[in-house]
C-alpha positions in Angstrom: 28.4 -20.5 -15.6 29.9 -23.9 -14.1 25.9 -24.2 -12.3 24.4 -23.8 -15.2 26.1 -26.4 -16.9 26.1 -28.4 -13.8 21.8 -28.2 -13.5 21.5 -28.5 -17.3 23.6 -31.6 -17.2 21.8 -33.2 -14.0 18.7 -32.7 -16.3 20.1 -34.7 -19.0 21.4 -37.1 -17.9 17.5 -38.3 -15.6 16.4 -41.4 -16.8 13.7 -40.5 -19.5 10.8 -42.0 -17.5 11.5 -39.1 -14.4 10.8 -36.9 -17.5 7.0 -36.6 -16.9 5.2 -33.4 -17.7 3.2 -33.7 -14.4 2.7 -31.3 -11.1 5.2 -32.9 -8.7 7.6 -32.8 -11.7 7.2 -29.1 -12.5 7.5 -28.4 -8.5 10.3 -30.5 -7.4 12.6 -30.3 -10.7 11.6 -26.7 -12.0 11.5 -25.7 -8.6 14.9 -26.9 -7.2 16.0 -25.4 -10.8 14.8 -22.1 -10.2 15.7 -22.1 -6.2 19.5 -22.9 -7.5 19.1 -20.1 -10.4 18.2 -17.5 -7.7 21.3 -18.5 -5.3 23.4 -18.3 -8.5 21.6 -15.2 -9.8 21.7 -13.3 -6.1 25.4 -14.2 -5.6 26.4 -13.0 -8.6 24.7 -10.1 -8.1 26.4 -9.4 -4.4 29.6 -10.1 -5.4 29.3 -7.5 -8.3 28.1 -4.4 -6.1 29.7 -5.2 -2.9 32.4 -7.5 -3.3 33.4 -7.5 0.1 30.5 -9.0 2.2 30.9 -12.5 2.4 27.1 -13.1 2.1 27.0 -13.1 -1.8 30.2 -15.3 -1.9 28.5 -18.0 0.3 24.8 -18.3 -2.2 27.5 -18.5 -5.2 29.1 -21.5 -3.3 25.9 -23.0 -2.3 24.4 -23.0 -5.5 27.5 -24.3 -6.9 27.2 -26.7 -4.5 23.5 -27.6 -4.8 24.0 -28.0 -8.8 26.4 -30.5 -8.0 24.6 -32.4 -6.0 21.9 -32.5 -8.4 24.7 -33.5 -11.1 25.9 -36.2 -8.8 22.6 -37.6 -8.0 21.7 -37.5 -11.9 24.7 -39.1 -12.8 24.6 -42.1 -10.3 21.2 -42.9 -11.5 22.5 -43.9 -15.0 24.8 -47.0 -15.8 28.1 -44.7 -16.6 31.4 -45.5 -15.7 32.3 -44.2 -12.2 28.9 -44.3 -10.8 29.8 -46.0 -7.7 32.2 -43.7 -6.5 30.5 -40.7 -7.7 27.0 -41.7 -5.9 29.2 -41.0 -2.7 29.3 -37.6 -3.2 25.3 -36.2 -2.8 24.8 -36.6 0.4 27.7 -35.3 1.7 27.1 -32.2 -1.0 23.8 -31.5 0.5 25.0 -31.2 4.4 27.0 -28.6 3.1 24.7 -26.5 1.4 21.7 -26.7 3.6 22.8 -26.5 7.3 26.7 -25.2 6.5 25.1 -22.6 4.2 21.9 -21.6 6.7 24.2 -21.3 9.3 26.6 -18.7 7.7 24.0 -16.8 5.9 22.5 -16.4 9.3 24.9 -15.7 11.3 27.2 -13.1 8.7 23.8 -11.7 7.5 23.4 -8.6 6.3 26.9 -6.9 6.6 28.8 -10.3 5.9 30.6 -10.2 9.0 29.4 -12.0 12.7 27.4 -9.5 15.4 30.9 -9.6 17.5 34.2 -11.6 17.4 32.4 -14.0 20.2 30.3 -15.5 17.7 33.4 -16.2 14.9 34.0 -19.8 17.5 30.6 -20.8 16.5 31.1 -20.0 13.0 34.2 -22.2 13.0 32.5 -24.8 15.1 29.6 -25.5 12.3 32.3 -25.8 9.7 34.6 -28.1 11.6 31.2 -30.3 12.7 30.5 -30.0 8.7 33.7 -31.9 8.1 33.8 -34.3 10.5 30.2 -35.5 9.6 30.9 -35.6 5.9 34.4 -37.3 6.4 32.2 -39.4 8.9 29.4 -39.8 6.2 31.8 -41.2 3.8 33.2 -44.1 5.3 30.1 -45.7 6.8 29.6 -49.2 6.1 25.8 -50.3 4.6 23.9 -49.5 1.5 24.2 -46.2 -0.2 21.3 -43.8 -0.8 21.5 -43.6 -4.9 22.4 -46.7 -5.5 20.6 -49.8 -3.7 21.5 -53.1 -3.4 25.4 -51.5 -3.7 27.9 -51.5 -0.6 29.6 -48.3 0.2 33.3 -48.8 -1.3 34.7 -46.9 1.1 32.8 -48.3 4.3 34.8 -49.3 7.3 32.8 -52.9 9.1 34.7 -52.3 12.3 34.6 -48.5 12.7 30.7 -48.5 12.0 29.5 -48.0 15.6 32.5 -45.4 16.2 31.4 -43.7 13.0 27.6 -43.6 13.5 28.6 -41.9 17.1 30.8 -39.4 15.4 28.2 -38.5 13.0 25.4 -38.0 15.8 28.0 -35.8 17.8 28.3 -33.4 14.7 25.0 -33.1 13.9 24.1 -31.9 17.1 26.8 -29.3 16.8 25.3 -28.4 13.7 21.6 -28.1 15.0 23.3 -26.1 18.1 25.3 -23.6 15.8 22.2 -23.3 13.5 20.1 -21.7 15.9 22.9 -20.2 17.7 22.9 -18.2 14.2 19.4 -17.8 14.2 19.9 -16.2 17.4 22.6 -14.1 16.3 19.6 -12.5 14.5 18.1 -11.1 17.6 21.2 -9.8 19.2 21.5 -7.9 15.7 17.6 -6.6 15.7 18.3 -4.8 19.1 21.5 -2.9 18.1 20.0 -2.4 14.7 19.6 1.4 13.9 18.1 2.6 10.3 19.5 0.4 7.3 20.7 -2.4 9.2 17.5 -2.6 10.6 15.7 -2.6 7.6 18.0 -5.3 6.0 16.5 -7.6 8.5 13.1 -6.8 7.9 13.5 -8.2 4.4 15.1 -11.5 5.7 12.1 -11.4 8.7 9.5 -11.0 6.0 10.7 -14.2 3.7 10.6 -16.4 6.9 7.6 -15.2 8.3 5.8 -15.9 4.3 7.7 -19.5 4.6 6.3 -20.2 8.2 2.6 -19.4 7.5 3.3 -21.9 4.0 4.6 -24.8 6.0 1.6 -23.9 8.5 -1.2 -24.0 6.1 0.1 -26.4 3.8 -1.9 -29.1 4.9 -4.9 -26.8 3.9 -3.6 -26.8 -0.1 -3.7 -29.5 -2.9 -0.5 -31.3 -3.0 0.7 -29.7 -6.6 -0.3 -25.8 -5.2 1.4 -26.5 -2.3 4.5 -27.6 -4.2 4.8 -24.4 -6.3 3.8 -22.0 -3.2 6.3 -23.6 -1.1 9.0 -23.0 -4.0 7.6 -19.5 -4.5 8.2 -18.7 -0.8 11.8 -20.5 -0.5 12.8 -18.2 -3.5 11.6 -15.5 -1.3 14.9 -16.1 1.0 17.7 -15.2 -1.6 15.3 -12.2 -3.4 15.1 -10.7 -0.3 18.7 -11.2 1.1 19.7 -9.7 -2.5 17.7 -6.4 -1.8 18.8 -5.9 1.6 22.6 -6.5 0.6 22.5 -4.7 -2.2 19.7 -1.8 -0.8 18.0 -1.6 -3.7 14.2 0.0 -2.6 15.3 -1.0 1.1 12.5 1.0 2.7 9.9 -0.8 0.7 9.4 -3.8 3.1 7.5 -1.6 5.4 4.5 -0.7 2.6 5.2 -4.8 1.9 4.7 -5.5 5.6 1.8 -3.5 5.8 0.1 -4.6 2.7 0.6 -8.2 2.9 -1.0 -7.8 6.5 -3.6 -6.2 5.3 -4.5 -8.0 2.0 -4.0 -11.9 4.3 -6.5 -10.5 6.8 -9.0 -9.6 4.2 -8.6 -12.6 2.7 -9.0 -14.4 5.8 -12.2 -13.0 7.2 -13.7 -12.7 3.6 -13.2 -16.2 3.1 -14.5 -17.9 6.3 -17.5 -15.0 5.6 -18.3 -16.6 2.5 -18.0 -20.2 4.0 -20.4 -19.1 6.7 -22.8 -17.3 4.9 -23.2 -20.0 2.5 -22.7 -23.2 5.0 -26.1 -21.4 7.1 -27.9 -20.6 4.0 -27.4 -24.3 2.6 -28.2 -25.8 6.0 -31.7 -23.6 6.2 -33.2 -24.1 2.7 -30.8 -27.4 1.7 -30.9 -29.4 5.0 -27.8 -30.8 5.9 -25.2 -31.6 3.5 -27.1 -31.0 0.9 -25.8 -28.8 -1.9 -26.5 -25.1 -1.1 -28.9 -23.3 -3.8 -27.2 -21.5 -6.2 -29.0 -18.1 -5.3 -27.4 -18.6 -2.0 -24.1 -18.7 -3.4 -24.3 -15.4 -5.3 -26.3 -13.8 -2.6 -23.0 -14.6 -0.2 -21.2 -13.6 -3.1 -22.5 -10.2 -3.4 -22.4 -9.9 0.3 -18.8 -10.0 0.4 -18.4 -7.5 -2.3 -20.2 -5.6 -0.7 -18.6 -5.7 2.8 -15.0 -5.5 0.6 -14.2 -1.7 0.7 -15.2 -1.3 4.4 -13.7 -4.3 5.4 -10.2 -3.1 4.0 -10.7 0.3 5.9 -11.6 -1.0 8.9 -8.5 -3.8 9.0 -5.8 -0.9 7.3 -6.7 1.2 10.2 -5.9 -1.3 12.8 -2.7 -2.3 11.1 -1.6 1.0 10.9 -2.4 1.7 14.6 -1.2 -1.6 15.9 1.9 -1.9 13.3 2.9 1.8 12.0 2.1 3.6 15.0 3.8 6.4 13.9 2.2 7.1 10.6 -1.4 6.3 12.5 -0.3 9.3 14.6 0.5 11.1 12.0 -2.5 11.0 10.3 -4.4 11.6 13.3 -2.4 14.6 13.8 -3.0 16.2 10.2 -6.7 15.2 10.7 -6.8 17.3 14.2 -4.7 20.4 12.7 -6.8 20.3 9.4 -10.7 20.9 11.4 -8.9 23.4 13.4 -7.5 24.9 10.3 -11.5 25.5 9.2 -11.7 27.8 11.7 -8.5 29.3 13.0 -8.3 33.0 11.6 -5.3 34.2 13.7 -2.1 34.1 11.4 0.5 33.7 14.4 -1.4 31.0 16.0 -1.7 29.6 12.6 1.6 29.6 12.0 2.7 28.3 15.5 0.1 25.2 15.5 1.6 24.6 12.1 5.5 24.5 12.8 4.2 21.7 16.0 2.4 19.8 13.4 5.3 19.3 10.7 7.4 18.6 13.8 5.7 15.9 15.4 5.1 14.5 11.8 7.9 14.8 10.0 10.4 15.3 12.5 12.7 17.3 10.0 16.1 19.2 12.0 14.3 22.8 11.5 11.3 24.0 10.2 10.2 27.9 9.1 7.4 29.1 7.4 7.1 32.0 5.0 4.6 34.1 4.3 4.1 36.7 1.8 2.3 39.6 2.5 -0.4 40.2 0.2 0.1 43.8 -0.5 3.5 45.8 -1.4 5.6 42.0 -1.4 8.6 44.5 -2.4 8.4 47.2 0.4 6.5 45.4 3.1 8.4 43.5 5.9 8.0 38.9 5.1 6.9 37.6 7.9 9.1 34.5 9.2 8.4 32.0 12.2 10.8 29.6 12.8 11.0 26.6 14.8 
Protein backbone atom coordinates (compact mmCIF):
# COMPACT_ATOMS: atom_id res chain seq x y z
CA UNK A 1 0.00 0.00 0.00
CA UNK A 2 2.78 2.61 1.14
CA UNK A 3 4.22 2.08 -2.94
CA UNK A 4 1.25 2.70 -4.26
CA UNK A 5 0.74 5.83 -2.67
CA UNK A 6 4.39 6.54 -3.05
CA UNK A 7 4.24 6.05 -7.26
CA UNK A 8 0.78 7.73 -7.36
CA UNK A 9 2.28 10.66 -5.58
CA UNK A 10 5.64 10.84 -7.68
CA UNK A 11 3.08 11.04 -10.56
CA UNK A 12 1.45 14.05 -9.11
CA UNK A 13 3.51 15.90 -8.07
CA UNK A 14 5.71 15.97 -12.23
CA UNK A 15 5.66 19.16 -13.52
CA UNK A 16 2.66 19.27 -15.96
CA UNK A 17 4.78 19.73 -19.04
CA UNK A 18 6.59 15.96 -18.34
CA UNK A 19 2.83 15.06 -18.66
CA UNK A 20 3.01 14.32 -22.46
CA UNK A 21 0.87 11.63 -23.97
CA UNK A 22 3.86 10.55 -26.20
CA UNK A 23 5.99 7.02 -26.73
CA UNK A 24 9.03 7.74 -24.46
CA UNK A 25 6.41 8.91 -21.86
CA UNK A 26 4.22 5.79 -21.92
CA UNK A 27 7.69 3.59 -21.83
CA UNK A 28 9.75 5.31 -19.27
CA UNK A 29 6.78 6.47 -16.77
CA UNK A 30 4.19 3.56 -17.45
CA UNK A 31 6.91 1.38 -17.61
CA UNK A 32 8.93 2.09 -14.43
CA UNK A 33 5.19 2.07 -12.99
CA UNK A 34 4.36 -1.17 -13.99
CA UNK A 35 8.16 -2.67 -13.32
CA UNK A 36 7.54 -1.24 -9.50
CA UNK A 37 3.78 -2.81 -9.50
CA UNK A 38 5.22 -6.29 -10.41
CA UNK A 39 8.09 -6.08 -7.53
CA UNK A 40 5.27 -5.03 -5.29
CA UNK A 41 2.76 -7.44 -6.75
CA UNK A 42 5.47 -10.62 -6.73
CA UNK A 43 6.62 -9.74 -3.17
CA UNK A 44 3.45 -9.68 -1.83
CA UNK A 45 2.65 -12.62 -3.33
CA UNK A 46 5.93 -14.62 -1.84
CA UNK A 47 5.60 -13.45 1.39
CA UNK A 48 1.84 -14.76 1.46
CA UNK A 49 2.61 -18.46 0.32
CA UNK A 50 6.02 -18.93 1.65
CA UNK A 51 6.79 -16.51 4.25
CA UNK A 52 10.00 -17.73 5.04
CA UNK A 53 12.22 -17.26 1.89
CA UNK A 54 13.80 -14.13 1.95
CA UNK A 55 13.34 -13.64 -1.84
CA UNK A 56 9.76 -12.17 -1.67
CA UNK A 57 10.79 -9.87 1.35
CA UNK A 58 13.73 -8.34 -0.65
CA UNK A 59 11.23 -7.28 -4.24
CA UNK A 60 8.73 -5.87 -1.43
CA UNK A 61 11.76 -3.75 -0.11
CA UNK A 62 12.96 -2.85 -3.50
CA UNK A 63 9.83 -1.71 -4.77
CA UNK A 64 9.31 0.22 -1.70
CA UNK A 65 12.45 1.42 -2.37
CA UNK A 66 12.13 2.23 -6.13
CA UNK A 67 8.70 4.14 -5.33
CA UNK A 68 10.58 6.25 -3.20
CA UNK A 69 12.94 7.22 -5.25
CA UNK A 70 10.61 8.04 -7.82
CA UNK A 71 8.65 10.09 -5.00
CA UNK A 72 11.90 11.86 -4.11
CA UNK A 73 12.91 12.63 -7.58
CA UNK A 74 9.23 13.97 -8.20
CA UNK A 75 9.17 15.96 -5.32
CA UNK A 76 12.63 17.79 -5.78
CA UNK A 77 11.52 18.84 -9.09
CA UNK A 78 8.82 21.12 -7.68
CA UNK A 79 9.39 24.39 -5.64
CA UNK A 80 8.09 22.71 -2.09
CA UNK A 81 9.52 23.24 1.11
CA UNK A 82 12.31 20.83 1.87
CA UNK A 83 13.32 20.19 -1.65
CA UNK A 84 16.96 20.66 -1.08
CA UNK A 85 17.36 18.13 1.41
CA UNK A 86 15.01 15.75 0.01
CA UNK A 87 16.73 15.79 -3.65
CA UNK A 88 19.68 14.06 -1.62
CA UNK A 89 17.89 11.17 -1.16
CA UNK A 90 17.41 9.44 -5.11
CA UNK A 91 20.48 8.64 -5.83
CA UNK A 92 21.38 7.02 -2.93
CA UNK A 93 17.73 5.19 -3.08
CA UNK A 94 18.55 3.85 -6.45
CA UNK A 95 22.13 2.13 -5.42
CA UNK A 96 20.17 0.26 -3.17
CA UNK A 97 17.57 -1.06 -5.17
CA UNK A 98 19.40 -1.91 -8.29
CA UNK A 99 22.89 -3.44 -7.40
CA UNK A 100 21.91 -4.16 -3.45
CA UNK A 101 18.78 -5.73 -4.63
CA UNK A 102 20.36 -7.75 -7.96
CA UNK A 103 22.88 -8.97 -5.75
CA UNK A 104 20.65 -10.63 -3.07
CA UNK A 105 18.03 -11.77 -5.45
CA UNK A 106 20.88 -13.50 -7.04
CA UNK A 107 22.67 -14.84 -4.74
CA UNK A 108 19.55 -16.11 -2.16
CA UNK A 109 17.62 -17.13 -5.37
CA UNK A 110 15.32 -19.54 -5.46
CA UNK A 111 15.18 -21.08 -1.82
CA UNK A 112 15.95 -17.58 -0.15
CA UNK A 113 18.96 -18.72 1.48
CA UNK A 114 22.97 -18.54 -0.07
CA UNK A 115 24.30 -22.01 -2.05
CA UNK A 116 26.67 -22.51 1.27
CA UNK A 117 27.55 -20.52 4.45
CA UNK A 118 30.86 -19.41 2.33
CA UNK A 119 29.03 -17.17 0.28
CA UNK A 120 26.93 -15.34 3.44
CA UNK A 121 30.71 -12.97 3.58
CA UNK A 122 29.83 -11.84 0.20
CA UNK A 123 26.36 -11.18 1.00
CA UNK A 124 27.48 -9.05 3.89
CA UNK A 125 30.24 -7.51 1.89
CA UNK A 126 27.65 -5.97 -0.88
CA UNK A 127 25.64 -4.56 1.92
CA UNK A 128 28.45 -3.00 3.91
CA UNK A 129 29.95 -1.57 0.26
CA UNK A 130 26.10 -0.35 -0.12
CA UNK A 131 26.58 1.76 2.93
CA UNK A 132 29.70 3.08 2.68
CA UNK A 133 29.01 4.38 -0.87
CA UNK A 134 25.72 5.89 -0.03
CA UNK A 135 27.02 7.42 3.29
CA UNK A 136 29.98 8.36 0.80
CA UNK A 137 27.39 9.60 -1.87
CA UNK A 138 25.98 11.92 0.63
CA UNK A 139 28.54 14.07 1.71
CA UNK A 140 30.21 14.82 -1.56
CA UNK A 141 30.87 18.32 -2.35
CA UNK A 142 29.52 19.71 -6.10
CA UNK A 143 26.24 20.13 -7.74
CA UNK A 144 23.45 17.69 -7.10
CA UNK A 145 21.74 15.56 -9.75
CA UNK A 146 17.92 16.97 -9.31
CA UNK A 147 18.64 20.04 -8.58
CA UNK A 148 21.29 22.15 -10.75
CA UNK A 149 22.83 25.12 -10.09
CA UNK A 150 22.32 24.00 -6.05
CA UNK A 151 25.44 22.93 -3.76
CA UNK A 152 25.10 19.70 -1.91
CA UNK A 153 24.22 20.91 1.81
CA UNK A 154 25.80 18.37 3.20
CA UNK A 155 29.13 18.33 0.99
CA UNK A 156 32.46 18.24 2.77
CA UNK A 157 35.26 20.77 0.40
CA UNK A 158 38.23 19.05 2.08
CA UNK A 159 37.13 15.36 2.29
CA UNK A 160 36.11 15.50 -1.53
CA UNK A 161 39.11 13.56 -2.93
CA UNK A 162 39.00 11.08 0.26
CA UNK A 163 35.34 10.67 -0.53
CA UNK A 164 35.40 10.22 -4.34
CA UNK A 165 38.15 7.35 -3.45
CA UNK A 166 35.84 5.83 -1.01
CA UNK A 167 33.09 5.77 -3.31
CA UNK A 168 35.22 4.05 -6.28
CA UNK A 169 36.47 1.42 -3.64
CA UNK A 170 32.74 0.40 -2.93
CA UNK A 171 31.64 0.26 -6.12
CA UNK A 172 34.03 -2.05 -7.13
CA UNK A 173 33.02 -4.33 -4.30
CA UNK A 174 29.69 -4.02 -5.46
CA UNK A 175 30.49 -4.94 -9.20
CA UNK A 176 32.70 -7.84 -7.55
CA UNK A 177 29.84 -9.18 -5.22
CA UNK A 178 27.39 -8.75 -8.16
CA UNK A 179 28.76 -11.25 -10.32
CA UNK A 180 30.11 -13.20 -7.51
CA UNK A 181 26.08 -13.72 -7.08
CA UNK A 182 25.63 -14.23 -10.60
CA UNK A 183 28.05 -16.92 -10.16
CA UNK A 184 26.49 -18.30 -7.26
CA UNK A 185 24.01 -19.28 -9.95
CA UNK A 186 26.16 -21.75 -11.58
CA UNK A 187 27.41 -23.40 -8.47
CA UNK A 188 23.56 -23.84 -7.82
CA UNK A 189 22.68 -25.29 -11.58
CA UNK A 190 25.24 -28.23 -11.01
CA UNK A 191 23.85 -29.41 -7.57
CA UNK A 192 20.42 -28.66 -8.80
CA UNK A 193 18.16 -31.87 -8.86
CA UNK A 194 14.32 -31.65 -10.04
CA UNK A 195 12.48 -28.44 -8.61
CA UNK A 196 15.34 -26.52 -7.75
CA UNK A 197 16.47 -26.98 -11.11
CA UNK A 198 13.58 -25.98 -12.67
CA UNK A 199 13.28 -22.77 -10.47
CA UNK A 200 16.37 -21.64 -12.36
CA UNK A 201 15.16 -22.35 -15.63
CA UNK A 202 12.52 -19.70 -15.14
CA UNK A 203 15.11 -17.09 -13.89
CA UNK A 204 17.58 -18.47 -17.04
CA UNK A 205 14.74 -17.91 -19.38
CA UNK A 206 13.91 -14.06 -18.34
CA UNK A 207 17.66 -13.18 -18.73
CA UNK A 208 18.21 -14.93 -21.78
CA UNK A 209 14.62 -12.89 -23.33
CA UNK A 210 16.49 -9.62 -21.74
CA UNK A 211 19.86 -10.41 -23.39
CA UNK A 212 18.66 -11.01 -26.97
CA UNK A 213 16.46 -7.39 -26.28
CA UNK A 214 19.45 -5.36 -25.33
CA UNK A 215 21.19 -7.36 -28.44
CA UNK A 216 18.76 -6.48 -31.08
CA UNK A 217 17.67 -3.26 -29.82
CA UNK A 218 19.55 -1.33 -32.10
CA UNK A 219 17.50 -3.19 -34.83
CA UNK A 220 13.93 -1.63 -33.25
CA UNK A 221 12.32 1.91 -33.40
CA UNK A 222 13.16 3.84 -30.40
CA UNK A 223 9.35 3.74 -28.87
CA UNK A 224 9.12 -0.48 -29.63
CA UNK A 225 12.20 -0.83 -28.16
CA UNK A 226 11.05 1.08 -25.02
CA UNK A 227 8.03 -1.04 -24.32
CA UNK A 228 9.87 -4.46 -25.39
CA UNK A 229 12.63 -3.74 -23.17
CA UNK A 230 9.93 -2.97 -20.20
CA UNK A 231 8.08 -6.13 -21.29
CA UNK A 232 11.16 -8.27 -20.88
CA UNK A 233 12.45 -6.53 -17.40
CA UNK A 234 8.89 -7.49 -16.12
CA UNK A 235 9.80 -10.83 -17.17
CA UNK A 236 12.49 -11.03 -14.12
CA UNK A 237 10.02 -10.69 -11.08
CA UNK A 238 6.97 -12.94 -13.18
CA UNK A 239 9.29 -15.46 -13.42
CA UNK A 240 11.07 -15.37 -9.99
CA UNK A 241 7.21 -15.34 -8.61
CA UNK A 242 6.46 -18.82 -10.40
CA UNK A 243 9.50 -20.46 -9.48
CA UNK A 244 9.18 -19.41 -5.72
CA UNK A 245 5.85 -19.98 -5.51
CA UNK A 246 5.83 -23.28 -8.12
CA UNK A 247 2.96 -22.46 -9.67
CA UNK A 248 3.04 -24.51 -13.33
CA UNK A 249 6.91 -25.02 -12.57
CA UNK A 250 7.40 -27.59 -15.29
CA UNK A 251 6.03 -25.23 -17.90
CA UNK A 252 9.31 -23.40 -18.78
CA UNK A 253 10.42 -26.44 -20.65
CA UNK A 254 7.28 -26.36 -23.34
CA UNK A 255 8.21 -22.22 -22.94
CA UNK A 256 11.84 -23.05 -23.78
CA UNK A 257 11.04 -25.11 -26.52
CA UNK A 258 8.48 -23.01 -28.09
CA UNK A 259 10.01 -19.75 -27.89
CA UNK A 260 13.09 -21.51 -29.61
CA UNK A 261 11.14 -22.71 -32.08
CA UNK A 262 8.72 -19.83 -32.92
CA UNK A 263 12.31 -17.01 -32.77
CA UNK A 264 13.87 -19.44 -35.30
CA UNK A 265 10.98 -19.41 -37.56
CA UNK A 266 10.69 -15.98 -37.30
CA UNK A 267 14.19 -15.56 -38.06
CA UNK A 268 14.73 -17.57 -41.20
CA UNK A 269 11.11 -16.53 -42.46
CA UNK A 270 12.01 -13.08 -42.23
CA UNK A 271 15.49 -12.77 -43.84
CA UNK A 272 13.50 -15.34 -46.53
CA UNK A 273 11.19 -12.68 -47.26
CA UNK A 274 13.92 -9.96 -47.33
CA UNK A 275 15.86 -12.09 -49.84
CA UNK A 276 13.32 -13.21 -51.98
CA UNK A 277 12.06 -9.76 -52.43
CA UNK A 278 15.68 -7.75 -52.37
CA UNK A 279 16.57 -10.44 -55.73
CA UNK A 280 13.29 -10.03 -57.28
CA UNK A 281 13.45 -6.04 -56.92
CA UNK A 282 17.04 -6.04 -58.08
CA UNK A 283 16.10 -8.26 -61.41
CA UNK A 284 12.92 -6.57 -62.70
CA UNK A 285 13.44 -3.02 -60.56
CA UNK A 286 17.25 -2.42 -60.91
CA UNK A 287 18.84 -1.36 -58.00
CA UNK A 288 17.22 0.47 -55.37
CA UNK A 289 14.38 0.79 -57.08
CA UNK A 290 11.14 -0.13 -55.44
CA UNK A 291 10.40 -3.87 -55.88
CA UNK A 292 7.01 -4.59 -57.97
CA UNK A 293 4.24 -5.30 -56.00
CA UNK A 294 3.64 -8.81 -57.56
CA UNK A 295 7.04 -9.54 -56.18
CA UNK A 296 6.09 -8.84 -52.90
CA UNK A 297 3.07 -11.15 -52.67
CA UNK A 298 4.75 -13.72 -54.76
CA UNK A 299 7.55 -13.72 -51.70
CA UNK A 300 4.64 -13.52 -49.60
CA UNK A 301 3.01 -16.61 -50.61
CA UNK A 302 6.32 -18.25 -50.74
CA UNK A 303 6.71 -17.99 -47.13
CA UNK A 304 3.37 -19.32 -46.37
CA UNK A 305 3.92 -21.76 -48.13
CA UNK A 306 7.35 -22.90 -46.74
CA UNK A 307 5.61 -22.05 -43.04
CA UNK A 308 4.26 -25.56 -41.97
CA UNK A 309 7.50 -27.44 -43.15
CA UNK A 310 9.71 -24.93 -41.95
CA UNK A 311 8.19 -25.31 -38.30
CA UNK A 312 8.65 -29.29 -38.62
CA UNK A 313 11.80 -29.26 -39.78
CA UNK A 314 13.19 -26.54 -36.91
CA UNK A 315 10.84 -28.41 -33.96
CA UNK A 316 12.63 -31.54 -34.82
CA UNK A 317 16.00 -30.14 -34.42
CA UNK A 318 15.13 -28.51 -31.19
CA UNK A 319 13.80 -31.39 -29.85
CA UNK A 320 16.86 -33.50 -30.76
CA UNK A 321 19.39 -30.85 -29.90
CA UNK A 322 17.42 -29.43 -26.69
CA UNK A 323 14.83 -32.32 -25.34
CA UNK A 324 16.87 -35.12 -26.24
CA UNK A 325 14.97 -37.28 -24.19
CA UNK A 326 11.53 -36.71 -25.60
CA UNK A 327 13.34 -36.83 -29.29
CA UNK A 328 14.20 -40.41 -28.15
CA UNK A 329 11.15 -40.99 -27.01
CA UNK A 330 9.36 -40.38 -29.94
CA UNK A 331 11.77 -42.19 -31.96
CA UNK A 332 11.27 -45.05 -29.73
CA UNK A 333 7.35 -45.20 -29.98
CA UNK A 334 7.80 -44.62 -33.85
CA UNK A 335 10.22 -47.89 -34.01
CA UNK A 336 7.90 -50.09 -31.50
CA UNK A 337 4.74 -48.86 -33.48
CA UNK A 338 5.98 -50.32 -37.36
CA UNK A 339 7.05 -53.34 -35.56
CA UNK A 340 3.73 -53.48 -33.85
CA UNK A 341 2.16 -53.85 -37.68
CA UNK A 342 3.60 -56.90 -37.87
CA UNK A 343 4.49 -58.61 -34.71
CA UNK A 344 1.76 -61.53 -34.09
CA UNK A 345 3.60 -63.28 -31.15
CA UNK A 346 1.76 -62.19 -27.80
CA UNK A 347 4.91 -62.78 -25.46
CA UNK A 348 7.20 -61.05 -27.69
CA UNK A 349 4.59 -58.48 -27.87
CA UNK A 350 4.32 -58.08 -24.54
CA UNK A 351 8.10 -58.09 -23.73
CA UNK A 352 9.05 -55.35 -26.60
CA UNK A 353 6.28 -53.41 -24.95
CA UNK A 354 7.32 -53.42 -21.07
CA UNK A 355 11.20 -52.10 -22.78
CA UNK A 356 9.36 -49.51 -24.54
CA UNK A 357 7.28 -47.83 -21.58
CA UNK A 358 10.60 -48.26 -19.74
CA UNK A 359 12.99 -46.50 -21.75
CA UNK A 360 10.11 -43.84 -22.22
CA UNK A 361 8.57 -43.36 -19.29
CA UNK A 362 10.90 -44.65 -16.86
CA UNK A 363 8.08 -45.36 -14.30
CA UNK A 364 9.48 -47.76 -10.90
CA UNK A 365 7.49 -50.92 -12.34
CA UNK A 366 5.55 -51.69 -15.21
CA UNK A 367 3.06 -54.94 -15.90
CA UNK A 368 0.72 -55.55 -18.54
CA UNK A 369 -2.60 -57.27 -18.41
CA UNK A 370 -4.24 -59.14 -20.73
CA UNK A 371 -7.52 -60.57 -20.87
CA UNK A 372 -8.16 -63.59 -22.46
CA UNK A 373 -10.74 -63.48 -24.97
CA UNK A 374 -12.63 -66.47 -24.20
CA UNK A 375 -14.01 -67.82 -20.61
CA UNK A 376 -12.41 -64.20 -18.83
CA UNK A 377 -13.96 -66.00 -15.50
CA UNK A 378 -12.41 -69.52 -15.75
CA UNK A 379 -9.44 -68.99 -17.89
CA UNK A 380 -5.99 -68.22 -16.31
CA UNK A 381 -4.96 -63.74 -16.98
CA UNK A 382 -2.00 -63.63 -18.44
CA UNK A 383 0.54 -61.16 -16.50
CA UNK A 384 4.20 -60.03 -17.57
CA UNK A 385 5.85 -57.90 -15.47
CA UNK A 386 8.85 -55.90 -15.60
Amino acid sequence: MVTVVLLTLSRALQPPQEWRWTVDFITAALGNALIILACAGVGLLIVSRRPGNAIGWIYALVALVFAAAEFAGSYASRPLPGRVWVALLPDPLWVVAVPLGATLLLLLYPTGRPPSPRWRPMAWAAVVATVVAVIASALMPGPMTYLRGVENPLGLQRAGWVLDLIVQVASVVIVVALFAAAGSLIVRWRRARGVERQQLKWLAYAAAMLVVVTVLGGFLPHGLYGAVSTSMTLLFPLATGIAVVRYRLYDIDRLINRTLVYGLLTAILGLGYAGVVLVLGEVFGGVGAKPPSWAVAGATLAMAAVFRPARRRIQAAVDRRFNRRKYNAAKTIETFSARLRDQVDLDTLATELLAVTDKTMQPTTVSVWLRPPDEPSKAQTPRWDY
